[in-house]
C-alpha positions, 0 to 999 in steps of 0.5 A: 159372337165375333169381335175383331181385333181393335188397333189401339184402345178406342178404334175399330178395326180399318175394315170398318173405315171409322176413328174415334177421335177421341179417348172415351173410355168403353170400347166399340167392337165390331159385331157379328151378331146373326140370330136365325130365331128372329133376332135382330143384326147388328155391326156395333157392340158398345160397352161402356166403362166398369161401374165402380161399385159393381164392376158391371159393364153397360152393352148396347149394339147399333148399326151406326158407327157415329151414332155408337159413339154417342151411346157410348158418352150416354152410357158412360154418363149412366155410370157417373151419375148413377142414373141407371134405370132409375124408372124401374120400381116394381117387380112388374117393371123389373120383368119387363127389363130382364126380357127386354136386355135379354133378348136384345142381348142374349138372344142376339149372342144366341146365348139362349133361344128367342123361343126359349127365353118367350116360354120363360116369359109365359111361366113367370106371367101368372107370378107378376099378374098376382105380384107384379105390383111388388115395390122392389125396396119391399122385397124380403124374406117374407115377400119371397116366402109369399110367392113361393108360397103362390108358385106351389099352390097355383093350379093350371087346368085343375092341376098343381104345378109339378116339381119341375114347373116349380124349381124352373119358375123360382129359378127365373124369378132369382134370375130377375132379382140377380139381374136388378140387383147387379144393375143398380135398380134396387139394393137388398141389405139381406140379398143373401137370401136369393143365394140362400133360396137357389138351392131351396127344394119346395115341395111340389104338391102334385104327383111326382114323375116316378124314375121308373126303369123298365125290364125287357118283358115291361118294354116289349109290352108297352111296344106292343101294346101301342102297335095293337092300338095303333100307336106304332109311331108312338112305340118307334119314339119310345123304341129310340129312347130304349135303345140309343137313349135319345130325349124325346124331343130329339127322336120327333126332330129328327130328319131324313138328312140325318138318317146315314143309311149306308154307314148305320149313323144317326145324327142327332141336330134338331129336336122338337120342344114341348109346344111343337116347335122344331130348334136346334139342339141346346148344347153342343154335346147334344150334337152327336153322331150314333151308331143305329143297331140293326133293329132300329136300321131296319125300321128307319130303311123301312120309313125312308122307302115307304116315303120317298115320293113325298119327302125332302132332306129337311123332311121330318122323319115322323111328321104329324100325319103319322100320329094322327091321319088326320093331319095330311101332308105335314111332312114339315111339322110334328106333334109336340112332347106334351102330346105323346106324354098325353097319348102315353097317360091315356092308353096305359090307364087301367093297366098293371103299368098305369101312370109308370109310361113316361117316355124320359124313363125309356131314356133313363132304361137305356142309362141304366143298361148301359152301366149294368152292361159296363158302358164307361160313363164317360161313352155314356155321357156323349151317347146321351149328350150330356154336358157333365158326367155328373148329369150323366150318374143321375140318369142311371139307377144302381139295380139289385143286380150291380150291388149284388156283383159288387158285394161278391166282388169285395167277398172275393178280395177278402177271401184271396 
């Protein structure tokens, strides 16, 4: 978002041409709020005056500099008479006002994606079809204990949710409740338990992801072993993963304009989400450029000659068709993460590494040699794109190896 400086407390800026010929408390800002993901264009941000009570601010946008100034008078009578949505009484009510502000705000910020903040939406669907009947004065302790209690026994296609599922669609849930409540819509004399539950785990009753870390000969076979069952895309994605470290969904999003042949670089701007949609990158230290090693050069050349006739700069480098044959001349579209996991699920059954392919431990692999090769957290942190180094040391797992080195290292001091 762009805000242009405003001269004095209640005008815009004499590029826009309007006055406000009176003092109404709020402000009116210049706007420029471009969304690429369908989001709409505005010229006006309105923010009204500070609610009392919460501090809050009420922000609607117009195209429209005079008809601006009345939804500012209209916002600000909302603060005076409290009159805030007073609509909104059931759970069912309150989602739908959490999506709509959200994407009429923060989607128009580009604070989150509109494709993002839709599959929050499809998550949290099963919750308010079973609860959506929910008065908001009658949500408590118990109620919440209720819906929890639904989230972990819910089955999709005969499955329990996985922990992941679970802890992302309570998230969205205390998110909701805080947005209501920060809204004046309803008051909880006992809202500490939102606070109190953010940090709750529940125990997903599904088989959890195993953080598996691979040795050289475990890697080399699950290589081979998709190349001899003619997964050689497959095994390329996971070959990205191994030895640079990339996300899944940033190896399928990669195109032929990111791929520095001359300079060995790999930029990394685009990923693929797990329902096959190409987004940009969700951070800024998710943009990052990375020096490919030569055997990973070697293959990406490979492509790139392979396909020149059929490709543009915006071109993906593994585009559906190369998975699967069947699909011709998708140079533009590509599988989604769900599909490889699946591809990984079936062709591992019955082997000695059966349910342990998971393609983000590839990732983790890469974390763990680094340390064990003695990267700096802090090169690894931008290698992997991580926004904290502490996200970063979750990713790594201490070997046998590490601990052994570090124990003789100490023996070594005591014994000088």
């Amino acid at each position: 978002m762009k805000i242009d400086k405003r001269i004095n407390k209640y005008k815009l800026t004499k590029s826009s041409g309007y006055w406000l010929d009176k003092k109404i408390p709020g402000s009116i800002v210049t706007y420029d709020g471009v969304n690429n993901k369908g989001g709409k264009n505005y010229k006006f941000q309105i923010r009204s005056k500070a609610n009392p009570n919460t501090n809050k601010k009420l922000i609607k946008y117009s195209n429209d500099y005079l008809d601006a100034i009345q939804i500012l008078e209209a916002l600000n009578n909302q603060i005076d008479t409290g009159d805030q949505k007073t609509s909104i009484s059931t759970l069912s009510e309150l989602s739908k006002d959490y999506f709509k502000y959200r994407e009429d705000v923060d989607v128009v910020k580009n604070d989150i994606k509109l494709t993002t903040l839709k599959k929050q939406q499809i998550k949290i669907n099963p919750i308010i079809n079973e609860y959506g009947f929910l008065s908001l004065s009658k949500i408590n302790n118990n109620t919440m204990n209720e819906i929890k209690s639904f989230i972990v026994n819910k089955k999709n296609n005969d499955k329990y949710p996985t922990q992941r599922t679970i802890e992302d669609k309570i998230e969205i849930l205390y998110r909701m409740l805080d947005y209501g409540i920060s809204e004046n819509l309803f008051s909880l004399k006992d809202a500490e338990f939102i606070n109190k539950s953010k940090s709750e785990k529940l125990k997903s009753k599904s088989q959890d992801k195993e953080h598996y870390i691979y040795s050289k000969e475990q890697a080399e076979f699950v290589f081979k072993h998709l190349q001899d069952k003619g997964y050689t895309y497959v095994s390329f994605i996971l070959k990205l993963q191994y030895y640079l470290g990339l996300r899944c969904s940033e190896a399928l999003g990669i195109q032929y304009k990111n791929f520095d042949r001359v300079n060995s670089i790999l930029k990394i701007r685009t990923v693929i989400t797990e329902d096959g949609f190409e987004e940009l990158t969700k951070t800024p230290e998710s943009n990052r450029d990375l020096y490919i090693p030569d055997l990973l050069l070697k293959l990406l050349s490979q492509e790139e000659e392979k396909s020149l006739d059929n490709i543009t700069p915006e071109s993906l480098i593994f585009p559906a068709d190369k998975f699967y044959p069947k699909y011709k001349n998708t140079c533009n579209k590509s599988i989604s993460t769900n599909k490889i996991g699946q591809i990984l699920r079936q062709q591992f059954k019955g082997t000695h590494l059966e349910g342990k392919v998971q393609s983000h431990n590839f990732r983790r692999t890469f974390a763990t040699n680094a340390a064990d090769n003695g990267v700096p957290i802090e090169k690894l942190k931008y290698i992997m794109g991580h926004t904290t180094i502490e996200t970063t040391l979750i990713y790594y797992k201490i070997s046998p190896e590490q601990i052994k080195q570090a124990i003789q290292s100490l023996e070594s001091f005591y014994n000088s």
